[in-house]
DRENTORKE-451192 format. One record per atom (N, C-alpha, C): x, y, z; atom name; residue in one letter. Coordinates in steps of 0.05 Angstrom, whole numbers, m for minus. Layout:
// DRENTORKE-451192
+--------+--------+--------+------+------+
:     c1 :     c2 :     c3 : site : code :
+--------+--------+--------+------+------+
:      X :      Y :      Z :   CA :    a :
...
+--------+--------+--------+------+------+
This chain:
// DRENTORKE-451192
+--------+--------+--------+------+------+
:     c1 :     c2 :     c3 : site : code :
+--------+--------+--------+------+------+
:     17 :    m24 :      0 :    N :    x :
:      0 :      0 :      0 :   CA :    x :
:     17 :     25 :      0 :    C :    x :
:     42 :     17 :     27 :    N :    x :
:     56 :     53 :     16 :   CA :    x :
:     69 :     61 :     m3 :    C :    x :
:     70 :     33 :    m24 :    N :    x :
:     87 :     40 :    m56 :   CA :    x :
:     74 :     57 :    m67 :    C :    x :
:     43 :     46 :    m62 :    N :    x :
:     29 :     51 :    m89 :   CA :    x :
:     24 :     89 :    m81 :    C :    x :
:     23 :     96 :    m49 :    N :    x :
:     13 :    122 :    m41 :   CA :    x :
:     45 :    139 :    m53 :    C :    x :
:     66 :    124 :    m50 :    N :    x :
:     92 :    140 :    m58 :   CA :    x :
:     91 :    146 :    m83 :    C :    x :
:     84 :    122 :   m111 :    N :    x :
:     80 :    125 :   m129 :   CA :    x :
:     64 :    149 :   m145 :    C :    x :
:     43 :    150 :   m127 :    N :    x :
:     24 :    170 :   m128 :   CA :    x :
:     22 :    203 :   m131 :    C :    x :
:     51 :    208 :   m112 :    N :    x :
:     51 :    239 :   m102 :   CA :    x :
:     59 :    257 :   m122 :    C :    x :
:     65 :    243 :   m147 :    N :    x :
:     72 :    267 :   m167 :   CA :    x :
:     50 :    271 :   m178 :    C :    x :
:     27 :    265 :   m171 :    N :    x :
:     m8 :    275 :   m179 :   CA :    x :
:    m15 :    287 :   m159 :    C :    x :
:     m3 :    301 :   m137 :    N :    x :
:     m5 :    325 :   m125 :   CA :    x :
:      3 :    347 :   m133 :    C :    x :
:    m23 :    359 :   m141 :    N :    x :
:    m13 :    383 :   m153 :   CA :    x :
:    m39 :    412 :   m143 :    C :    x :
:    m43 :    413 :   m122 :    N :    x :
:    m48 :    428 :   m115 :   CA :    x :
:    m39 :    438 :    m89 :    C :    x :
:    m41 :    459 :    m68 :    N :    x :
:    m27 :    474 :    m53 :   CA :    x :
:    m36 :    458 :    m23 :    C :    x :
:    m15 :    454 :    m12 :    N :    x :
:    m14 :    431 :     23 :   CA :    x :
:      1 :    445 :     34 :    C :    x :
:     m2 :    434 :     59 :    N :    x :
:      9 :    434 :     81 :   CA :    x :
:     13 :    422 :     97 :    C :    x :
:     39 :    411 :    115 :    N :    x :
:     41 :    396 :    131 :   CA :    x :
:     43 :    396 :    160 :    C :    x :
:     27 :    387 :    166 :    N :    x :
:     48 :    389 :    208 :   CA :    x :
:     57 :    365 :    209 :    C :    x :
:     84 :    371 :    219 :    N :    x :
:     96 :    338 :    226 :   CA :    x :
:    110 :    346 :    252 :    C :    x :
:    125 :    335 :    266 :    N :    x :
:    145 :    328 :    285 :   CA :    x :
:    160 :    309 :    273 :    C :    x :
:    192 :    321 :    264 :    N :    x :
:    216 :    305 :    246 :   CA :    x :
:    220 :    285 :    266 :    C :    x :
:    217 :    285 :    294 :    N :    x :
:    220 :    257 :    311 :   CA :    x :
:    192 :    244 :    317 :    C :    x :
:    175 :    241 :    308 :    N :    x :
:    146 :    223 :    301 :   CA :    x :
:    167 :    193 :    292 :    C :    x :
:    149 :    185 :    313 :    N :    x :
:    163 :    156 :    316 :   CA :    x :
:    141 :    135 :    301 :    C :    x :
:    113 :    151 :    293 :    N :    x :
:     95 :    128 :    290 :   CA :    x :
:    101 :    134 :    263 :    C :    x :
:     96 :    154 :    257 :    N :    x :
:     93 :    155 :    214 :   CA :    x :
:    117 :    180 :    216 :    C :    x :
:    143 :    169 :    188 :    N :    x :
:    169 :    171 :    186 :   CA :    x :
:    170 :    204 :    180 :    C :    x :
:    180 :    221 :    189 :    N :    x :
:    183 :    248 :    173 :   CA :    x :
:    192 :    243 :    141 :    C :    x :
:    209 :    232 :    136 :    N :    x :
:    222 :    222 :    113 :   CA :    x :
:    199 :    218 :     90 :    C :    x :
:    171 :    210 :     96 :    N :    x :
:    154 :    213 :     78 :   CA :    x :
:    135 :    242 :     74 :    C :    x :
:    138 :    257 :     96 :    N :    x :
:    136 :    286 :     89 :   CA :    x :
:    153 :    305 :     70 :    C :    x :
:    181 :    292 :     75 :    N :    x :
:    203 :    309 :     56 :   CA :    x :
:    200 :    299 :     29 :    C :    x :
:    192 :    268 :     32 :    N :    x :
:    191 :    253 :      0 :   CA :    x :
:    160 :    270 :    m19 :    C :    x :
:    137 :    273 :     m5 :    N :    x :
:    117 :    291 :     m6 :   CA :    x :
:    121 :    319 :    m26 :    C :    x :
:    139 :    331 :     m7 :    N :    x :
:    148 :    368 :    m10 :   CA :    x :
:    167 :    361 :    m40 :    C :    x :
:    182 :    340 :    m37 :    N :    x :
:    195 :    335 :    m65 :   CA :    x :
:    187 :    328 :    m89 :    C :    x :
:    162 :    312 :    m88 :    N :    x :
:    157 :    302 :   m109 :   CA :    x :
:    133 :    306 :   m119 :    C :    x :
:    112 :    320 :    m94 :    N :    x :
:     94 :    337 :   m117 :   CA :    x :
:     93 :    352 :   m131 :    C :    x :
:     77 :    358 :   m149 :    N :    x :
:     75 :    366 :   m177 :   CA :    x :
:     65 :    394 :   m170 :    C :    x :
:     56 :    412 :   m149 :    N :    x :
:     54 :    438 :   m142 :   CA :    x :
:     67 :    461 :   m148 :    C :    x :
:     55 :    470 :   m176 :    N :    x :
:     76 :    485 :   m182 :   CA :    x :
:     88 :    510 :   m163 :    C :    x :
:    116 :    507 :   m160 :    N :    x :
:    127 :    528 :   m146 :   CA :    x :
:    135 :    563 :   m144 :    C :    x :
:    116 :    573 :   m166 :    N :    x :
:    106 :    591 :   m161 :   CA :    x :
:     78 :    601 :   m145 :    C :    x :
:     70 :    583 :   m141 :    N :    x :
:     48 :    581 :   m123 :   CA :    x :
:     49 :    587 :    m94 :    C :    x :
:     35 :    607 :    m78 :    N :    x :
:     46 :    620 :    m52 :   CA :    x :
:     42 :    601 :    m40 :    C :    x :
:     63 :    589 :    m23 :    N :    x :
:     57 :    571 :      2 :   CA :    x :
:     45 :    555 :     m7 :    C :    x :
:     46 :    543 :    m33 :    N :    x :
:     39 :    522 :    m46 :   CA :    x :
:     47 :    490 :    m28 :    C :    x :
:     75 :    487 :    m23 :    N :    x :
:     82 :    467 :     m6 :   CA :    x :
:     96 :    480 :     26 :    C :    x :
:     89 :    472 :     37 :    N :    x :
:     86 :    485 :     63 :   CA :    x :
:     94 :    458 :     84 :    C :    x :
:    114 :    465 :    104 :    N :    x :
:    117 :    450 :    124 :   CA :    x :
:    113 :    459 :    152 :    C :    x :
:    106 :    449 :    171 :    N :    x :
:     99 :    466 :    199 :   CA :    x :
:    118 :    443 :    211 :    C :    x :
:    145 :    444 :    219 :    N :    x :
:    165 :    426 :    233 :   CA :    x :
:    148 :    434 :    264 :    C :    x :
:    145 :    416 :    276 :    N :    x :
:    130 :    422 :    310 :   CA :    x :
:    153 :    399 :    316 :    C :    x :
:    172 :    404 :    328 :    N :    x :
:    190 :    393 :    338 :   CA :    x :
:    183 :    394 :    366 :    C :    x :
:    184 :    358 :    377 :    N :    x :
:    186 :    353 :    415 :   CA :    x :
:    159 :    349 :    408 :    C :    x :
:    138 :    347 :    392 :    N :    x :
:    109 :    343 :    395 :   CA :    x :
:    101 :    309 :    389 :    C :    x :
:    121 :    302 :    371 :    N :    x :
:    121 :    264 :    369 :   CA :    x :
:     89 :    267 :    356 :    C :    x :
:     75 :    240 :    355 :    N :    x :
:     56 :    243 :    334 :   CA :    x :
:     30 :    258 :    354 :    C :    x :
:     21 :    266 :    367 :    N :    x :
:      4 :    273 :    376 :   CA :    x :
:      2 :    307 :    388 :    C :    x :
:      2 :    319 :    356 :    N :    x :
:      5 :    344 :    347 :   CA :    x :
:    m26 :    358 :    364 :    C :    x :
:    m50 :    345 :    368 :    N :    x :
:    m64 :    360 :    376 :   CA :    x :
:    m75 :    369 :    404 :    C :    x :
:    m63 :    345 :    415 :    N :    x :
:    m54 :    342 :    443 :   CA :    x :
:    m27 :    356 :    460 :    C :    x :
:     m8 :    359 :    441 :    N :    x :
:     17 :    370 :    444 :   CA :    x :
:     16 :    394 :    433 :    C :    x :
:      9 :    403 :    420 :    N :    x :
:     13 :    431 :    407 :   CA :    x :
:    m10 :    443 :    395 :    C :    x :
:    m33 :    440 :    404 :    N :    x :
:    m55 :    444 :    398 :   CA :    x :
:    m63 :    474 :    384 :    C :    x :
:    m50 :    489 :    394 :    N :    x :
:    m55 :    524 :    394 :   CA :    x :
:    m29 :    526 :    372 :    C :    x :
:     m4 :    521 :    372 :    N :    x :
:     14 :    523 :    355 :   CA :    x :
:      2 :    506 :    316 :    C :    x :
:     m7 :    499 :    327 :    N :    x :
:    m29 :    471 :    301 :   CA :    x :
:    m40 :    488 :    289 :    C :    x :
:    m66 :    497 :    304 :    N :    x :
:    m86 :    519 :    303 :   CA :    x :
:    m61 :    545 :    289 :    C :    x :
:    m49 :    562 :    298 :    N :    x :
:    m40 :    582 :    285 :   CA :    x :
:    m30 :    578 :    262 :    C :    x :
:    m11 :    558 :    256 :    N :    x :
:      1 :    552 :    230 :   CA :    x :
:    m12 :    546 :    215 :    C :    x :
:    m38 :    532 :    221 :    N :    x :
:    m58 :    524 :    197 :   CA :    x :
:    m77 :    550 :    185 :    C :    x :
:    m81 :    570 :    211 :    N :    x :
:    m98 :    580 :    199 :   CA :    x :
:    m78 :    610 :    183 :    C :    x :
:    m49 :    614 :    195 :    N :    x :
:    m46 :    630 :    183 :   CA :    x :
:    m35 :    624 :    146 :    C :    x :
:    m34 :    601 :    149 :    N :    x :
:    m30 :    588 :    128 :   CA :    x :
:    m56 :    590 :    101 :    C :    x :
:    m76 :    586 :    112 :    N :    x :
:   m104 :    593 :     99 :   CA :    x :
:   m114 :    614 :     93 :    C :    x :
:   m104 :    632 :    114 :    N :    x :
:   m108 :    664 :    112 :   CA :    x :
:    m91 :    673 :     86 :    C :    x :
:    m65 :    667 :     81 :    N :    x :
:    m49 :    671 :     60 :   CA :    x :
:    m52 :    665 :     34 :    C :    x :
:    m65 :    631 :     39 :    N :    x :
:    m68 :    623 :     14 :   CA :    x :
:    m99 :    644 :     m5 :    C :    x :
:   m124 :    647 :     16 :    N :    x :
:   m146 :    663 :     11 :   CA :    x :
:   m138 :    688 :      2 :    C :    x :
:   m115 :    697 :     16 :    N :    x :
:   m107 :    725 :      6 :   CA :    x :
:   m101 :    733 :    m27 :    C :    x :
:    m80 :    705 :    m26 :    N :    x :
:    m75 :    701 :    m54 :   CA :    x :
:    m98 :    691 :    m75 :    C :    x :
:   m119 :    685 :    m60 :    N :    x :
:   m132 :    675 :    m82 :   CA :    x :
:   m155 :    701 :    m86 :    C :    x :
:   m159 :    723 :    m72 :    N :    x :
:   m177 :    744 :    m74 :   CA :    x :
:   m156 :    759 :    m97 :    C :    x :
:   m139 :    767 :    m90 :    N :    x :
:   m123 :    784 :   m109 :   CA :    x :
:   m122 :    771 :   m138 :    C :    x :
:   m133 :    746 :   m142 :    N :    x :
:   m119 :    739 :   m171 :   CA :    x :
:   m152 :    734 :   m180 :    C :    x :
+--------+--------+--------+------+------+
């Protein structure tokens, strides 16, 4: 199954974001970086690929960093809407 989702990511091609913790012991950071690399998002696109590193949070981002989650996501959305009113 995770071939076929790896295989997959160059048919991402619209604008993400991630929260990870690079020491998440349950699901690898290494497939967030493989993600940011190999989708198809074109990089003129504002904050098109986006990472939120929450380091010391391990996988339980909403419990651990709940308010830090919440800001990055939404200022993240605020930006992307910004960009999408102006065009």
């Amino acid at each position: 199954m995770t071939e076929n989702i790896r295989k997959s990511l160059g048919e991402v091609d619209f604008p993400f974001a991630v929260a990870h913790d690079p020491d998440d012991g349950v699901v690898m950071f290494e497939g967030t970086e493989i993600l940011l690399r190999e989708a198809s998002t074109p990089s003129n696109v504002k904050r098109g690929r986006d990472i939120f590193r929450m380091k010391g949070m391990k996988h339980d981002l909403l419990t651990n960093a709940s308010l830090e989650v919440i800001e990055s996501t939404c200022s993240w959305f605020f930006d992307r809407l910004e960009d999408c009113e102006r065009n």
